[in-house]
C-alpha positions as YAML, in Angstrom:
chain: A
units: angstrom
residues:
- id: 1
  name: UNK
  ca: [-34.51, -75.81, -156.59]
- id: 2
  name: UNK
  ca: [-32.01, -75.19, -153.69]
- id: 3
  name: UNK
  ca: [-32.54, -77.69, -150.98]
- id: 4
  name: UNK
  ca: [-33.11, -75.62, -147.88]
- id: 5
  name: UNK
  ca: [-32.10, -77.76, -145.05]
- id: 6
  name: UNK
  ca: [-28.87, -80.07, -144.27]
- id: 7
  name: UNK
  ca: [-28.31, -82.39, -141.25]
- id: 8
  name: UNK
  ca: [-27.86, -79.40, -138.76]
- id: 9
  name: UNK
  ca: [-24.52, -78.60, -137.06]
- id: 10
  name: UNK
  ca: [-25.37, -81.77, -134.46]
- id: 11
  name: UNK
  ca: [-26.25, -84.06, -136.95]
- id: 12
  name: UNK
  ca: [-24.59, -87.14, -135.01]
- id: 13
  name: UNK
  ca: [-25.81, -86.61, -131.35]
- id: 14
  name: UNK
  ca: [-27.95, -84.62, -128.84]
- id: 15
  name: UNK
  ca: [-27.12, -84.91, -125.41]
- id: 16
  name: UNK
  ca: [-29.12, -83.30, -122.40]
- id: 17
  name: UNK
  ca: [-27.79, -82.59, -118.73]
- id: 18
  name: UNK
  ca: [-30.21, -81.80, -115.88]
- id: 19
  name: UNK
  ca: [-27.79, -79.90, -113.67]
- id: 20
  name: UNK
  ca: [-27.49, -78.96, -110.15]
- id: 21
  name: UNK
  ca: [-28.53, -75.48, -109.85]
- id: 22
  name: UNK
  ca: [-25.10, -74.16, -108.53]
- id: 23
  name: UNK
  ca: [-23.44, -76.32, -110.57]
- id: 24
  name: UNK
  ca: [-20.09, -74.61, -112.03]
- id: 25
  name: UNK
  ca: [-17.47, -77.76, -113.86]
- id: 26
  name: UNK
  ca: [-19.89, -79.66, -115.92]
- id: 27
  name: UNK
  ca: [-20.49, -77.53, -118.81]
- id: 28
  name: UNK
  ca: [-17.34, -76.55, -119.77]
- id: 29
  name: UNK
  ca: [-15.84, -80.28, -119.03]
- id: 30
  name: UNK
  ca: [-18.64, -81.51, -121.09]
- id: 31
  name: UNK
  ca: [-17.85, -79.35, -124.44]
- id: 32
  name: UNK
  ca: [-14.08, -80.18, -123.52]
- id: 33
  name: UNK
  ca: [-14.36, -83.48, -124.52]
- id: 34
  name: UNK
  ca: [-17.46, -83.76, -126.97]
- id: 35
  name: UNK
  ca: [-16.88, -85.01, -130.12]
- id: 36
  name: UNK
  ca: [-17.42, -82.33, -133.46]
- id: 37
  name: UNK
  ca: [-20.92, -83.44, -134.60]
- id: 38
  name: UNK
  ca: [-22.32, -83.91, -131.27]
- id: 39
  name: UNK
  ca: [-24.99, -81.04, -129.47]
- id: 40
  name: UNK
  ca: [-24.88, -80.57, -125.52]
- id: 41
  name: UNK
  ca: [-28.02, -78.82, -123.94]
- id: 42
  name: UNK
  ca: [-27.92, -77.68, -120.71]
- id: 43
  name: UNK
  ca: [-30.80, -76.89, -118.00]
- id: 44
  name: UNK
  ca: [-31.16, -76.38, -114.18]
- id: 45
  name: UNK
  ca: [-32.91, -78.37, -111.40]
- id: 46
  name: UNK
  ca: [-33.25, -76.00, -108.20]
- id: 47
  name: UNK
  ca: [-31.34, -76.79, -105.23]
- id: 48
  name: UNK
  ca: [-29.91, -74.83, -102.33]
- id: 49
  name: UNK
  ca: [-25.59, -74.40, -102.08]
- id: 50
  name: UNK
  ca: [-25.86, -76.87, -99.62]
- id: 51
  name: UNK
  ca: [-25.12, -80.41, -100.97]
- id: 52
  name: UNK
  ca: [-27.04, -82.76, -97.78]
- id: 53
  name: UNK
  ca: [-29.41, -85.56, -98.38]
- id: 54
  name: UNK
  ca: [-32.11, -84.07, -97.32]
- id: 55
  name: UNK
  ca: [-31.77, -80.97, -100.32]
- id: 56
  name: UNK
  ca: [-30.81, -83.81, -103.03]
- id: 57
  name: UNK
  ca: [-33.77, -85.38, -101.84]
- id: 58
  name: UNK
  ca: [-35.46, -82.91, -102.58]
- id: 59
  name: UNK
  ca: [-34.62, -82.36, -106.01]
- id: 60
  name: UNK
  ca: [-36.33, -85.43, -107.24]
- id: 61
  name: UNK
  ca: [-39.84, -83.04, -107.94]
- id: 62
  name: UNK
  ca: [-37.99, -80.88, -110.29]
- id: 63
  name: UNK
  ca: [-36.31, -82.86, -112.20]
- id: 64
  name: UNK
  ca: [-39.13, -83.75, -114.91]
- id: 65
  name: UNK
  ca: [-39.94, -80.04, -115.38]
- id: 66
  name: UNK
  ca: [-36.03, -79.18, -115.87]
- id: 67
  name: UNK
  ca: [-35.86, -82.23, -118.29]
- id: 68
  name: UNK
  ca: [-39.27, -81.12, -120.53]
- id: 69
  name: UNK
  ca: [-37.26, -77.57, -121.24]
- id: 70
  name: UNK
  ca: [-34.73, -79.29, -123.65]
- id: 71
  name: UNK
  ca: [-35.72, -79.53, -127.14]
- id: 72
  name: UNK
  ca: [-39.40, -80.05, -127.05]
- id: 73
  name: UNK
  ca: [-38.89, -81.26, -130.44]
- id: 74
  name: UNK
  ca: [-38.33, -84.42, -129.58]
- id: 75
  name: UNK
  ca: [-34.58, -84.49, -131.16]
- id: 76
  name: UNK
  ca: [-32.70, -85.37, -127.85]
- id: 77
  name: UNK
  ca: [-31.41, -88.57, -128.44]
- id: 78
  name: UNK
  ca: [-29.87, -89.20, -124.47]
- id: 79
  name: UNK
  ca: [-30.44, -87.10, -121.18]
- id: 80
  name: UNK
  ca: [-28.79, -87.52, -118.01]
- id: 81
  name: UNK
  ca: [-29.27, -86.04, -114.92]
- id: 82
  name: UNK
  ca: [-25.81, -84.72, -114.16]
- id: 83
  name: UNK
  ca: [-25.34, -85.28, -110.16]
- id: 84
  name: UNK
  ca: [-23.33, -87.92, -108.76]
- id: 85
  name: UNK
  ca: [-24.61, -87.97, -105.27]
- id: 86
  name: UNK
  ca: [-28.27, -87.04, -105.93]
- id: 87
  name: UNK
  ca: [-28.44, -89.18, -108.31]
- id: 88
  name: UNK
  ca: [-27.67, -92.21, -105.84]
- id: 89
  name: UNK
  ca: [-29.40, -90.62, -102.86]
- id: 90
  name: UNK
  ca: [-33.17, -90.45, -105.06]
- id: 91
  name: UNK
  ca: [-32.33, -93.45, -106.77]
- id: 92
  name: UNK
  ca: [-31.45, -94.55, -110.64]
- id: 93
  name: UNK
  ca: [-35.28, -96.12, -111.04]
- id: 94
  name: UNK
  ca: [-36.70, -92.36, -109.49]
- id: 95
  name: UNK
  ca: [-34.27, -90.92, -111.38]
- id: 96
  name: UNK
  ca: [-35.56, -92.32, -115.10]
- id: 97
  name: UNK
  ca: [-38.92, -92.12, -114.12]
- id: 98
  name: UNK
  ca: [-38.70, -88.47, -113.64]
- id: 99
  name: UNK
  ca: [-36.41, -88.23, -116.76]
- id: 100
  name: UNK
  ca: [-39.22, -89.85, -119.17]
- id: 101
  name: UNK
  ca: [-41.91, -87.77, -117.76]
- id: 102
  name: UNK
  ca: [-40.17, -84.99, -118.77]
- id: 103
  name: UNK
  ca: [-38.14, -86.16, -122.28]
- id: 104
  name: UNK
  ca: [-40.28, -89.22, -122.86]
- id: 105
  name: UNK
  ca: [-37.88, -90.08, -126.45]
- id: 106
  name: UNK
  ca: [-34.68, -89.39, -125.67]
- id: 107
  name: UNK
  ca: [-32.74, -92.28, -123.51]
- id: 108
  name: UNK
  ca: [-32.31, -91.71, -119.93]
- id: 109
  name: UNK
  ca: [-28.73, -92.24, -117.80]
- id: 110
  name: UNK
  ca: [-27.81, -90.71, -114.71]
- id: 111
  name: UNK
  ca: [-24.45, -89.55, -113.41]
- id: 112
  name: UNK
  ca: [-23.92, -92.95, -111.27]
- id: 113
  name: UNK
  ca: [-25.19, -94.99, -113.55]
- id: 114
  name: UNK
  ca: [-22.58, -93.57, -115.80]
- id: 115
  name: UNK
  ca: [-20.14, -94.32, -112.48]
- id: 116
  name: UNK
  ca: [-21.08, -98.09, -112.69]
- id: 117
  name: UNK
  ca: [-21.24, -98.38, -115.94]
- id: 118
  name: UNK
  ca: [-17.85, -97.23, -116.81]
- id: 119
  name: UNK
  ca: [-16.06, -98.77, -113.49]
- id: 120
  name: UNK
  ca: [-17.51, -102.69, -114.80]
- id: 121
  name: UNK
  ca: [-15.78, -101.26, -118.66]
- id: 122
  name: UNK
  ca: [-12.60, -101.73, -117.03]
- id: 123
  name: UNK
  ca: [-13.13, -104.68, -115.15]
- id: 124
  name: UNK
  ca: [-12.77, -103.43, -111.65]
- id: 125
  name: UNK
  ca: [-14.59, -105.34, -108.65]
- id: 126
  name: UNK
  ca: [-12.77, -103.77, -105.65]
- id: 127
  name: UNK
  ca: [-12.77, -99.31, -105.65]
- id: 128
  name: UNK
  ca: [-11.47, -96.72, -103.61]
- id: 129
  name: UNK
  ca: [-13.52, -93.57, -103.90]
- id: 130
  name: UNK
  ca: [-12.33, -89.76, -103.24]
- id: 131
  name: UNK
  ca: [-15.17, -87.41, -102.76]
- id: 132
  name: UNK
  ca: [-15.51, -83.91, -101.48]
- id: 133
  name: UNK
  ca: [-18.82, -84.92, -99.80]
- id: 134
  name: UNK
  ca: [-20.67, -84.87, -96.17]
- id: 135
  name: UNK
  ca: [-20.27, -88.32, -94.29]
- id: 136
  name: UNK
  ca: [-23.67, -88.46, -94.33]
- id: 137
  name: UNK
  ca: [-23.40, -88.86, -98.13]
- id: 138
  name: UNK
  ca: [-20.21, -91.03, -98.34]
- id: 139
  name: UNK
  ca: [-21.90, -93.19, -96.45]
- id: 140
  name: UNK
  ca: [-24.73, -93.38, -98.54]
- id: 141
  name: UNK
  ca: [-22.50, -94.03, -101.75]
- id: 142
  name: UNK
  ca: [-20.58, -96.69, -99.90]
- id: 143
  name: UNK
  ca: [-23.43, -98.42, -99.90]
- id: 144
  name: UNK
  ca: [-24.89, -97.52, -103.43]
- id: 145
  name: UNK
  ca: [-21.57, -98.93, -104.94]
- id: 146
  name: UNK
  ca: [-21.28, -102.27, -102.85]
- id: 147
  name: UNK
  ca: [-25.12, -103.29, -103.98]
- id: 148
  name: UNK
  ca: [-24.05, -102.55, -107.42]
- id: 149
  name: UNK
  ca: [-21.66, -105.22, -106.78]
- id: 150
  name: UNK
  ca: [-17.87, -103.70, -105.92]
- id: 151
  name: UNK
  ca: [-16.48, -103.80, -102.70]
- id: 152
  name: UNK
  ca: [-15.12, -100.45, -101.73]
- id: 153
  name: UNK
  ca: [-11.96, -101.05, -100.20]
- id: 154
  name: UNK
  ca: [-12.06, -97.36, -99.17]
- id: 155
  name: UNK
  ca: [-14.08, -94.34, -98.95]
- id: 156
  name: UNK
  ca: [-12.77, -90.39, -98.14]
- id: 157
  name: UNK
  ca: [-14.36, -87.38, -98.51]
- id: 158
  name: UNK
  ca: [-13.19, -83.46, -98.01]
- id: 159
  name: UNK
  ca: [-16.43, -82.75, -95.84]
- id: 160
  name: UNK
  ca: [-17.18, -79.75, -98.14]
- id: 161
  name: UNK
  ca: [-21.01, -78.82, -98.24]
- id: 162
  name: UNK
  ca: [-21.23, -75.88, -100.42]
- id: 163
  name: UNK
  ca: [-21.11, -76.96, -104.19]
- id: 164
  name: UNK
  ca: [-19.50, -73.61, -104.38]
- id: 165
  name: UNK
  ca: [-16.71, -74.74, -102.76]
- id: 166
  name: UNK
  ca: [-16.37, -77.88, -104.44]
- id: 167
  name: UNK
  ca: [-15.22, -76.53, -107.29]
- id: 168
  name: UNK
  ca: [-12.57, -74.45, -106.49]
- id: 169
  name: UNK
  ca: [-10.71, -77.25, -104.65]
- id: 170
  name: UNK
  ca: [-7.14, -76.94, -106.28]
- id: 171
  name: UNK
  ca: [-6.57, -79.75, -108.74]
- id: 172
  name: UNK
  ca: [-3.16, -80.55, -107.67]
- id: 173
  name: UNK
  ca: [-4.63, -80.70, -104.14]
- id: 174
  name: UNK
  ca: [-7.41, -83.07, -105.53]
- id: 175
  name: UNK
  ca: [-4.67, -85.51, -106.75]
- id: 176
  name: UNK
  ca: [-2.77, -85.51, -103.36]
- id: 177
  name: UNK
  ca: [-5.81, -86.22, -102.05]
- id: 178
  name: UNK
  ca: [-7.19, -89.06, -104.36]
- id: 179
  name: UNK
  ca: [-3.46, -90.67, -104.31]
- id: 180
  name: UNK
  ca: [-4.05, -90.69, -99.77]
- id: 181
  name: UNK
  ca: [-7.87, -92.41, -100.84]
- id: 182
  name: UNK
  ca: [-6.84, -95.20, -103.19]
- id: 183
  name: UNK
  ca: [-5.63, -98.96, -101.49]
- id: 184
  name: UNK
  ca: [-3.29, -100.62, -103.30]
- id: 185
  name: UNK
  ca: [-5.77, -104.13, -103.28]
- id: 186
  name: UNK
  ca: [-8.11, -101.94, -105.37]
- id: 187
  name: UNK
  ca: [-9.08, -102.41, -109.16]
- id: 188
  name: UNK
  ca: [-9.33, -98.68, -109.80]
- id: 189
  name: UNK
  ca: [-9.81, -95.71, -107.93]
- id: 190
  name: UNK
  ca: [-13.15, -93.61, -108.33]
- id: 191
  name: UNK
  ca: [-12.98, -89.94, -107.43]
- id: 192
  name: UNK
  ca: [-16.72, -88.55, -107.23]
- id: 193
  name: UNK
  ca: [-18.53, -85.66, -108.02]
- id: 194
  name: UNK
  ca: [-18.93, -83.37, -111.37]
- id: 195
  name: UNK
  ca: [-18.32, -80.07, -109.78]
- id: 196
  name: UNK
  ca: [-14.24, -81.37, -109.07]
- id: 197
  name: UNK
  ca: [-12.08, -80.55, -111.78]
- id: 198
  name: UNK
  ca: [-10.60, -84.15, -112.15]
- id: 199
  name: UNK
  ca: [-10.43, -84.55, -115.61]
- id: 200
  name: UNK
  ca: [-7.50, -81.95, -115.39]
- id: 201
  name: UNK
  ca: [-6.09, -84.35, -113.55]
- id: 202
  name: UNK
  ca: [-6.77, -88.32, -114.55]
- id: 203
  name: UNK
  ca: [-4.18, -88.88, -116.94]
- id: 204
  name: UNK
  ca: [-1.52, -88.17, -114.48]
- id: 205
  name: UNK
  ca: [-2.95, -90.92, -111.78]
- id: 206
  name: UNK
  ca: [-2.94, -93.44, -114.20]
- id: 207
  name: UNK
  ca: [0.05, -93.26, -115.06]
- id: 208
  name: UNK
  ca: [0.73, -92.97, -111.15]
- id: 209
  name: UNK
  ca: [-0.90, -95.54, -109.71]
- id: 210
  name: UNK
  ca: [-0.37, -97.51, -112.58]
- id: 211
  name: UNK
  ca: [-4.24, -98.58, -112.69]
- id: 212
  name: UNK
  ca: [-7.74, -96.79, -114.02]
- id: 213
  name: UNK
  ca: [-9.03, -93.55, -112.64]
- id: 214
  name: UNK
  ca: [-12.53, -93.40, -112.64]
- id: 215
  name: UNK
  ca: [-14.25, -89.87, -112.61]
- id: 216
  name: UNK
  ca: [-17.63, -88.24, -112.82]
- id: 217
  name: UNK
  ca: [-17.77, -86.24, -115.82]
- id: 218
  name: UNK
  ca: [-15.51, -88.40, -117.67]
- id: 219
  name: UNK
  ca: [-17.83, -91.44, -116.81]
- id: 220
  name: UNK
  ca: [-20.68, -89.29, -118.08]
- id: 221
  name: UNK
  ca: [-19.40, -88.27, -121.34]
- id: 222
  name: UNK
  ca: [-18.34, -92.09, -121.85]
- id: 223
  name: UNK
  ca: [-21.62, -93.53, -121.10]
- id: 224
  name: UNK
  ca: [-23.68, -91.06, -123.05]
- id: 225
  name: UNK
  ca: [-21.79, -91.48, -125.82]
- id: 226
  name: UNK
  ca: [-21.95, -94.79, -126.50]
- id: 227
  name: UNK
  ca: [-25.65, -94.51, -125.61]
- id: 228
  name: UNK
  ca: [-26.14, -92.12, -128.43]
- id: 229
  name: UNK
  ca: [-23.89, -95.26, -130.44]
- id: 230
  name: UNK
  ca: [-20.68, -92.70, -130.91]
- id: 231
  name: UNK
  ca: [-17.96, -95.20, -130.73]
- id: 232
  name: UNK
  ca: [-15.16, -92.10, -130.79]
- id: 233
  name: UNK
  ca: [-12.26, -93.34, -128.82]
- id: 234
  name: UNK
  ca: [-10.88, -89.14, -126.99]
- id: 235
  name: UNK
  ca: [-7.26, -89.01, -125.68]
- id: 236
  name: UNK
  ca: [-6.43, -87.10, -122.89]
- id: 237
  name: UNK
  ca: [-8.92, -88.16, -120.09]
- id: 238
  name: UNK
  ca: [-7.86, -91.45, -119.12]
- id: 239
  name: UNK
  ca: [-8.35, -94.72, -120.48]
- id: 240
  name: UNK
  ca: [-11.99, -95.45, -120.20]
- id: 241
  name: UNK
  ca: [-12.41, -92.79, -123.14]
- id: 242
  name: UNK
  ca: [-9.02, -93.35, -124.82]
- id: 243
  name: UNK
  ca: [-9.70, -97.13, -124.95]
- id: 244
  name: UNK
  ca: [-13.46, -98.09, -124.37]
...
């Protein structure tokens, strides 16, 4: 007889993202650079256009319910929740805990654990960070990223509150602007947030600034990747992925 069934067109991986509802980059950066083999499902945590601490505070409650809509089968092998600045504003441990509740078997990540994760890969102590951010929030990851053990040499942000505007910020503007935030003392520069479109853009800094770009979604991919153990090494967005 016939067999019926094969491996299934994602036979390798299956990666979740709890996203921002307004969130416009992430998707289509995410299937960008995923691997052939690998699934990507999608869902949506509720949240104003109005990127404050007090609304990604906020978040936190719905993040279980968003997570427990992916694949109740229990296939999801990693899930992230896909927000660099909520993500350090509730808190990694929050962050999980709310993650399991809601995909209990699949391995849990957020967007900056991702961050730290990938900015120790390439050995970098001191950062400069670009962000389109509040101050209220810059602030806030200043201090997320020097507990975590880097000294940020120097933080800037675009003051944008609408995640709507976020990401229609110009990419050749966004590399202007990263190039003014960097310090030459630092190890690597970090630009934050998944709704920029800096992946368009990474390549070109390194080469640059002759030294690693850090970004969200590239961090994200990176890090959930080799959670999911796929070692594939993808040109084109820098060296963490190219290389690590």
């Amino acid at each position: 007889m016939t067999q019926i069934f094969d491996r299934g067109h994602h036979h390798r991986a299956k990666l979740g993202f709890v996203l921002l509802a307004t969130e416009q980059t992430i998707e289509e950066n995410m299937f960008r650079m995923c691997p052939d083999g690998v699934g990507l499902h999608f869902t949506r945590a509720a949240i104003p256009d109005s990127i404050t601490v007090e609304n990604l505070q906020g978040q936190a409650g719905d993040l279980a319910r968003a997570a427990s809509t992916l694949l109740p089968d229990g296939s999801l092998n990693v899930i992230t929740y896909a927000c660099t600045s909520g993500s350090l504003v509730i808190g990694e441990d929050r962050v999980f805990d709310e993650l399991k509740k809601g995909a209990p078997q699949a391995k849990p990540t957020s967007l900056i654990t991702s961050v730290i994760r990938a900015l120790k890969q390439v050995g970098a102590r001191r950062i400069a960070v670009a962000t389109p951010y509040l101050e209220e929030i810059n602030r806030q990851e200043a201090v997320y990223l020097e507990n975590a053990g880097f000294e940020v040499t120097n933080i800037a942000g675009l003051s944008l509150e609408k995640d709507s505007d976020m990401i229609r910020v110009r990419p050749d503007y966004l590399a202007e602007f990263a190039v003014q935030s960097d310090r030459r003392d630092a190890d690597a520069l970090f630009i934050s947030c998944g709704a920029l479109r800096s992946i368009d853009i990474i390549g070109k800094l390194e080469q640059r600034l002759a030294k690693p770009v850090i970004c969200s979604n590239q961090a994200m991919m990176w890090d959930m990747l080799r959670l999911a153990g796929i070692d594939d090494r993808i040109p084109g967005y820098g060296r963490l992925l190219a290389d690590h």
